[in-house]
C-alpha positions in Angstrom: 133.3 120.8 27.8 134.2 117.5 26.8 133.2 115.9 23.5 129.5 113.8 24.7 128.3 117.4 26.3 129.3 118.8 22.3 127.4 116.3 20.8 124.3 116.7 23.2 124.5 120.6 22.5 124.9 119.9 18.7 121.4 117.8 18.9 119.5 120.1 20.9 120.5 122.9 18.9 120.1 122.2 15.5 119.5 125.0 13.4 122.1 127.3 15.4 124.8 124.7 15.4 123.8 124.0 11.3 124.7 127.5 10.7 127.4 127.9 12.9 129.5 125.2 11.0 128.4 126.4 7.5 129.4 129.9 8.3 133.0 128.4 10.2 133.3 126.2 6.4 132.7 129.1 4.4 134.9 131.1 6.1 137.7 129.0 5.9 136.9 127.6 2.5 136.6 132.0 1.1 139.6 132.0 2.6 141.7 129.2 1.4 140.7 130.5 -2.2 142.2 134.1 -1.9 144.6 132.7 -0.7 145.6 130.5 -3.9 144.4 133.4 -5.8 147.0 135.4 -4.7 149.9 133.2 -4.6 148.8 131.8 -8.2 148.9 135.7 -9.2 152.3 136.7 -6.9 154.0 133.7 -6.2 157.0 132.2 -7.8 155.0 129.3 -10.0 156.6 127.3 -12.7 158.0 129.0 -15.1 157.2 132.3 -13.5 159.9 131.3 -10.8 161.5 134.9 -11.4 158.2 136.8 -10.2 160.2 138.2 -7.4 162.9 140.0 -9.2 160.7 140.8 -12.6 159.3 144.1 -13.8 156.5 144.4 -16.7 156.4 147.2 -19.2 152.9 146.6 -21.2 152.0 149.8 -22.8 152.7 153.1 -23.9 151.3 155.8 -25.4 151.9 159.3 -28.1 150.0 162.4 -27.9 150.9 165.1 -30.8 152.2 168.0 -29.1 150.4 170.3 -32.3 147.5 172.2 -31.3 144.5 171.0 -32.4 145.3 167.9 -34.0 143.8 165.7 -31.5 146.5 163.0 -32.3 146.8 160.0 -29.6 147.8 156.7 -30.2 148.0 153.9 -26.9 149.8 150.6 -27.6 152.5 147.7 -26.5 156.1 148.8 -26.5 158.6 148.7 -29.5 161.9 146.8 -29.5 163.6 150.0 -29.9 162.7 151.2 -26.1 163.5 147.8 -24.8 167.0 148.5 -26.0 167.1 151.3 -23.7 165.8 150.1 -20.7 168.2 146.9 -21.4 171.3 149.1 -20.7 169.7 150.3 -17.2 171.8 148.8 -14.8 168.9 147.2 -12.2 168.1 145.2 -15.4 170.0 142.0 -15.8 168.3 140.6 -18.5 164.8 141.7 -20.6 162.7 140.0 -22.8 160.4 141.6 -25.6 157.4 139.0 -26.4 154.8 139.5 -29.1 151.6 137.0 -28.0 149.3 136.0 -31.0 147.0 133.3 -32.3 148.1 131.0 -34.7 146.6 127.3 -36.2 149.1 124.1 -36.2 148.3 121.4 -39.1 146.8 118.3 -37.2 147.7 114.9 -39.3 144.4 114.7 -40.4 144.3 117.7 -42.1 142.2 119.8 -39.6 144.0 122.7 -38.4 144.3 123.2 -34.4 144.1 126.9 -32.8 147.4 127.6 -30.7 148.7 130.7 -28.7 152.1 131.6 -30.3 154.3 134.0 -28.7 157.6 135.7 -31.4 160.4 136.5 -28.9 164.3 136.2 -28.8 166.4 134.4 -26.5 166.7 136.3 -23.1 162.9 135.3 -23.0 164.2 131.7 -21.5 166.3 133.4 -18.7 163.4 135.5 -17.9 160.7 132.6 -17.7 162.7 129.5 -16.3 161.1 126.4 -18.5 161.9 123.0 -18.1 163.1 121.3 -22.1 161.8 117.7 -21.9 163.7 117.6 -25.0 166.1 119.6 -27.3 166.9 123.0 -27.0 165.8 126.6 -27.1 167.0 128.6 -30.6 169.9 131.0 -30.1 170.8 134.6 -31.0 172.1 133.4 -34.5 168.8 131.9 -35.6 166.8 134.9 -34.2 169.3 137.2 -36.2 169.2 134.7 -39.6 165.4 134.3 -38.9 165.5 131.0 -38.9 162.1 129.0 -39.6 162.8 127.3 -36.0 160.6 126.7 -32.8 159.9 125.6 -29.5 156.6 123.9 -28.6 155.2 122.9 -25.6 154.6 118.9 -24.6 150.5 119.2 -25.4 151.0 120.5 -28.5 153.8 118.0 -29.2 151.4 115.1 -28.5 148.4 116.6 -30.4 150.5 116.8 -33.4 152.9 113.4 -33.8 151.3 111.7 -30.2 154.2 111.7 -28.1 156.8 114.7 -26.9 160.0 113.3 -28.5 159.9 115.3 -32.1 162.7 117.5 -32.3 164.2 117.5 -35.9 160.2 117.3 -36.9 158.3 119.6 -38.6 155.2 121.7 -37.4 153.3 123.4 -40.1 151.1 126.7 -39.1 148.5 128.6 -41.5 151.6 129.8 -44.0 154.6 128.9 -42.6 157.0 125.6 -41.8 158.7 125.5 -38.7 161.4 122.6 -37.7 161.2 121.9 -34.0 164.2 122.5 -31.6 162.7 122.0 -28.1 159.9 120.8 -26.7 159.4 122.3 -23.0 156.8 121.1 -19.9 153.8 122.4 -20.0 152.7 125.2 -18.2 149.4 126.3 -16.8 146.5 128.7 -18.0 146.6 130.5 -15.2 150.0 132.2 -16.0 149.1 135.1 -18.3 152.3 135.7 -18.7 154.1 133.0 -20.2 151.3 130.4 -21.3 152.0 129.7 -24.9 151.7 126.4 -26.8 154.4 127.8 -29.8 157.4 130.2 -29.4 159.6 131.2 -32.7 162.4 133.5 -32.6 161.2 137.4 -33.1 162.5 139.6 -35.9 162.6 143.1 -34.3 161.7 144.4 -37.6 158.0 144.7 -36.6 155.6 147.4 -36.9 157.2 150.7 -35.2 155.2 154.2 -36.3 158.0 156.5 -37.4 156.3 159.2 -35.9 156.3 157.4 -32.4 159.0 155.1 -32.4 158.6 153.9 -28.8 155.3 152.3 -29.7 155.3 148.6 -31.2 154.2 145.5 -30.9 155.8 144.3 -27.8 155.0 143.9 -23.8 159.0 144.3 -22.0 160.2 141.6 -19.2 162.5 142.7 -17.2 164.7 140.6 -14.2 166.1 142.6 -12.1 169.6 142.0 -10.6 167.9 142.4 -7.3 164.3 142.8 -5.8 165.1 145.9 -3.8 165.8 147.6 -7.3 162.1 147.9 -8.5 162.0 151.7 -7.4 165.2 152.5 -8.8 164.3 151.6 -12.3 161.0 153.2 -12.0 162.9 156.5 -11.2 165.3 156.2 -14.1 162.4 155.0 -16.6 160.5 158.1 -15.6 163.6 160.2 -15.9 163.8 159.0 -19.5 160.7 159.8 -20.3 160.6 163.1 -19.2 163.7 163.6 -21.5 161.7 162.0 -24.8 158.8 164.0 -24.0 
């Protein structure tokens, strides 16, 4: 069939031919967006580029072995077990971030809301961002806690109106914070690692003494290699059989 017989076919049919080629569209156009769906969700995206290789521990949870006492708690992880899955040997490297809301002081005075994330320094091997300028802060300031931070570009701009500010200052709701770094932003879309200010974490955060796994913390983990993923789920459920 060449293309003037098409055309003819296309004229005489209309209504068939109008719902063949919005059908063949939507088609193509449903699947185009599972498609970036998925990839946005799975692939290796700036700074996610590790995706591959990571592992995620988000929660945990305590039940009181006493009966009757109906005791059960469900929460994010403490520092404490990321210390023991950090000596697993799939894990190269592990991060334990603590997400929150904070508000930056705008030169006018206003106040601005921001998504702060408290974590230590493995968290910039983990998620690979790019420093327009300066630096991240270093196990010594994390140790010190040192009123220091890393902000992204946006937030930079919003506050002094360009990205060049380290050495500045960045006020939040009751703190001061001098700026080391200022890092390309990154999109909404990854969960993960979207953040506007990150400060170096104290690990002396809430932990119940009573369940001294749970905390404030979600775990990532790279792996040394992809393939390892089921290995460490083995061992991690291995050691908790032994703390239960």
């Amino acid at each position: 069939m060449n293309i003037k017989q098409f055309l003819v076919l296309l004229r005489q049919q209309r209504l068939f031919s109008g719902i063949y080629i919005l059908c063949t569209a939507l088609s193509v156009a449903f699947t185009m967006t599972l498609f970036l769906v998925l990839y946005i969700k799975f692939g290796p995206i700036y700074p996610e580029e590790n995706r591959p290789r990571m592992a995620i521990l988000g929660s945990t949870s305590y039940v009181s072995n006493k009966p009757g006492s109906g005791e059960c708690w469900g929460s994010c992880v403490s520092s404490a077990l990321g210390d023991s899955i950090r000596r697993m040997p799939e894990v190269e490297c592990l991060t334990c971030v603590k997400a929150s809301g904070d508000h930056v002081l705008l030169p006018d005075g206003s106040y601005t809301a921001v998504k702060c994330v408290d974590t230590d320094t493995d968290y910039w091997r983990v998620f690979r961002f790019r420093f327009l300028f300066g630096r991240p802060f270093n196990e010594t300031e994390c140790k010190s806690k040192s009123h220091v931070c890393v902000v992204s570009a946006s937030l930079a701009r919003k506050v002094y109106g360009h990205t060049d500010v380290v050495g500045r200052e960045l006020t939040t709701d009751n703190q001061t914070w001098q700026i080391l770094g200022v890092v390309e932003e990154a999109s909404c879309a990854m969960s993960s690692s979207y953040a506007h200010l990150w400060k170096p974490v104290s690990f002396e955060e809430y932990t119940h003494s009573r369940a001294p796994y749970i905390g404030d913390f979600r775990l990532y983990m790279l792996l040394r290699k992809t393939s390892d993923i089921d290995a460490l789920r083995q061992r991690v459920a291995r050691m908790e059989e032994r703390i239960n």
